[in-house]
C-alpha positions as CSV (number, residue, x, y, z in Angstrom):
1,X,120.8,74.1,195.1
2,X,118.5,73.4,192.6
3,X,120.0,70.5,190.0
4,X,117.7,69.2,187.0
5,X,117.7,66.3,184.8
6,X,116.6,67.1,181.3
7,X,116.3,64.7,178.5
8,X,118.4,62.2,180.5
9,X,121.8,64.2,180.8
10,X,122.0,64.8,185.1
11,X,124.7,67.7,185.4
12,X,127.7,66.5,187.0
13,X,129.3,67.7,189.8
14,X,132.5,67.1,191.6
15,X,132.3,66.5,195.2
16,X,134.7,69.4,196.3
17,X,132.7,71.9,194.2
18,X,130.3,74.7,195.9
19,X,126.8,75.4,194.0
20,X,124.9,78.1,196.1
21,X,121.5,76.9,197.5
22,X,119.7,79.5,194.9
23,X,121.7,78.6,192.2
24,X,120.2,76.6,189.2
25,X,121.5,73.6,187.1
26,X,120.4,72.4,184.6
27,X,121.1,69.2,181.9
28,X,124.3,68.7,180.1
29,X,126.9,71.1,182.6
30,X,129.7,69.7,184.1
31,X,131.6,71.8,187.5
32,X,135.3,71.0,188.6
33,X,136.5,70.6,191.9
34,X,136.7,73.9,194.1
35,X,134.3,75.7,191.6
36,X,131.6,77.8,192.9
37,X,128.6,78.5,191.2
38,X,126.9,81.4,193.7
39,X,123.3,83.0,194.2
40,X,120.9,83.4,191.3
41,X,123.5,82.2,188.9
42,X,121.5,79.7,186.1
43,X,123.5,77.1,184.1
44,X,121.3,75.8,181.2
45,X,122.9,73.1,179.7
46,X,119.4,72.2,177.4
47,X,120.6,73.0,174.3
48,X,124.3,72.5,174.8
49,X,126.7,71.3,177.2
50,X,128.6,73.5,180.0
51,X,131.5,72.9,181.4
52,X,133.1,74.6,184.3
53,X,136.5,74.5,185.1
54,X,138.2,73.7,188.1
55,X,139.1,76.5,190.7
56,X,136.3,78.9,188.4
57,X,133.5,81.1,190.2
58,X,130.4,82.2,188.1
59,X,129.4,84.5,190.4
60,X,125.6,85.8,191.4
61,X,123.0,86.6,188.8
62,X,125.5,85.3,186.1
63,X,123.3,83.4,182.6
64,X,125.2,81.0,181.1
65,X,124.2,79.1,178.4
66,X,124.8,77.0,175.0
67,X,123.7,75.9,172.2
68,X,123.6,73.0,169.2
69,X,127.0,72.6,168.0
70,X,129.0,75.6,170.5
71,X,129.5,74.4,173.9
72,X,130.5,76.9,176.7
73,X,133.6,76.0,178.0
74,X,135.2,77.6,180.8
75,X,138.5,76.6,181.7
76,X,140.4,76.0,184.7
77,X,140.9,79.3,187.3
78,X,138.4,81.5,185.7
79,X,136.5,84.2,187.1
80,X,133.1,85.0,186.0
81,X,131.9,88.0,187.5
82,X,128.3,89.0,188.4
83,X,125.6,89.6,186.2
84,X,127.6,88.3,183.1
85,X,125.5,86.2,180.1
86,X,128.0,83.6,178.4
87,X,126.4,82.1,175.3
88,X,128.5,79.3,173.2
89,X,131.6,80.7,173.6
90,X,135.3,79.6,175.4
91,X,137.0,80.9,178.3
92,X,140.4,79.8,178.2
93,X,142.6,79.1,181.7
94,X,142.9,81.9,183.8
95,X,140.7,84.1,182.1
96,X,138.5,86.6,183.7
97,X,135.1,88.0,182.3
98,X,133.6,91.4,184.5
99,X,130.7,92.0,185.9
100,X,127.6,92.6,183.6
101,X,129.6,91.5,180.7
102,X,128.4,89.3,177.3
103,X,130.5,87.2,175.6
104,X,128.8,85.6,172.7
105,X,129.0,82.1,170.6
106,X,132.3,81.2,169.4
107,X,134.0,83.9,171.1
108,X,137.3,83.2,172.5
109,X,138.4,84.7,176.1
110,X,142.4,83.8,175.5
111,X,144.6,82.8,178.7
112,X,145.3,85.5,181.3
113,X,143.2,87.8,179.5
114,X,140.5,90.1,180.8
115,X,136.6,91.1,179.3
116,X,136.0,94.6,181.2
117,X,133.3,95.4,183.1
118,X,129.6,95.6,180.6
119,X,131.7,95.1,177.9
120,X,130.0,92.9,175.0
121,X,132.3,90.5,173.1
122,X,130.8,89.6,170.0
123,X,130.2,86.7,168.0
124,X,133.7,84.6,167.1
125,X,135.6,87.5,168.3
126,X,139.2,86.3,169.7
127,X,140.6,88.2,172.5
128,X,144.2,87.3,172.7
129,X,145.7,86.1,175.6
130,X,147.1,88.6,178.3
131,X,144.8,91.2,176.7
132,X,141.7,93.3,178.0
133,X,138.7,93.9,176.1
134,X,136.5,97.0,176.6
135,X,133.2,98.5,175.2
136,X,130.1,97.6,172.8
137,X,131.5,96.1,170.9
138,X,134.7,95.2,172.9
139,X,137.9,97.0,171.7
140,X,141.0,94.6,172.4
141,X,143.8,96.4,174.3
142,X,147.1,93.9,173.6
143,X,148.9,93.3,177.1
144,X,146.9,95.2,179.2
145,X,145.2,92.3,181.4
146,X,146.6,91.3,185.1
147,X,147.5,87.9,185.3
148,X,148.2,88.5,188.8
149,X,144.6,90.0,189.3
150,X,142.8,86.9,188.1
151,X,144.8,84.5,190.3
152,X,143.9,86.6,193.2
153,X,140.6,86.5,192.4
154,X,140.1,82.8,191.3
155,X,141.9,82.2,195.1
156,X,139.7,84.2,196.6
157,X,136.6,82.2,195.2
158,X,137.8,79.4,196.4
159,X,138.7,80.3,199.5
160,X,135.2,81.8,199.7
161,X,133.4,79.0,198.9
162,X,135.1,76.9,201.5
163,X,134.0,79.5,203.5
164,X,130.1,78.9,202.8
165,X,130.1,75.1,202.9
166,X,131.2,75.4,206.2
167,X,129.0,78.4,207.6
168,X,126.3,79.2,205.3
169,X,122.9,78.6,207.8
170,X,119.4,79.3,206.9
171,X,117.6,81.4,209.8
172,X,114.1,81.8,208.6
């Protein structure tokens, strides 16, 4: 893993949490226990801190970043799927955001509730909790997330991550 200090802030993180060899951290981010931060995933923490909850995957290729003033914060059991930008904005417990997605500063992901796949949440949009959000710009559908679906997931991920601190080799 590649972990950078930048203007003094060293990005903490907990001993029980997986960050993937190709990974990058950077500055003000904090990870929870039995998070996994996987390939190619960058979390710039230059401008703004990060914090990722505990049991949360940011999965491959995923951007996340902050700024002056709008941390990103995302919370316990989250799932963060690949590809996905997060800029200054709050993921609640529980929450899931789909692969290829954008959530922008001072959005709200609410508890239990679900960004769809390439959808792109706009600025200080809420998205209540237990609710999916679809399209550009997302469309909030009330009640239509899976709580149950995210708590597999985020089980998954950590299960996974386990998984490559115990097997993951180099070969070449």
């Amino acid at each position: 893993m590649t972990i950078y200090e930048l203007d003094g802030l060293t990005p903490r993180i907990h001993p029980d949490a997986y960050v993937h060899p190709d990974a990058v951290v950077i500055g003000d981010v904090e990870v929870g226990a039995e998070a996994s931060i996987w390939p190619g995933a960058v979390l710039r923490g230059d401008y703004g801190s990060i914090a990722v909850g505990e049991r949360s995957s940011v999965q491959d290729g995923t951007v996340v970043h902050a700024g002056p003033g709008f941390p990103t914060v995302i919370g316990r059991s989250c799932v963060v799927g690949h590809l996905a930008h997060l800029e200054g904005c709050s993921l609640e417990d529980e929450s899931l955001v789909g692969s290829g997605s954008v959530v922008l500063h001072h959005a709200v992901i609410g508890t239990g509730a679900t960004v769809g796949a390439n959808a792109v949440v706009p600025n200080r949009m809420q998205v209540p909790p237990g609710a999916l959000a679809l399209g550009v710009p997302a469309q909030i559908r009330p009640g239509a997330s899976s709580l149950e679906i995210i708590r597999l997931s985020a089980d998954e991920y950590v299960g996974n991550a386990r998984r490559y601190r115990q097997e993951l080799r180099v070969v070449s």
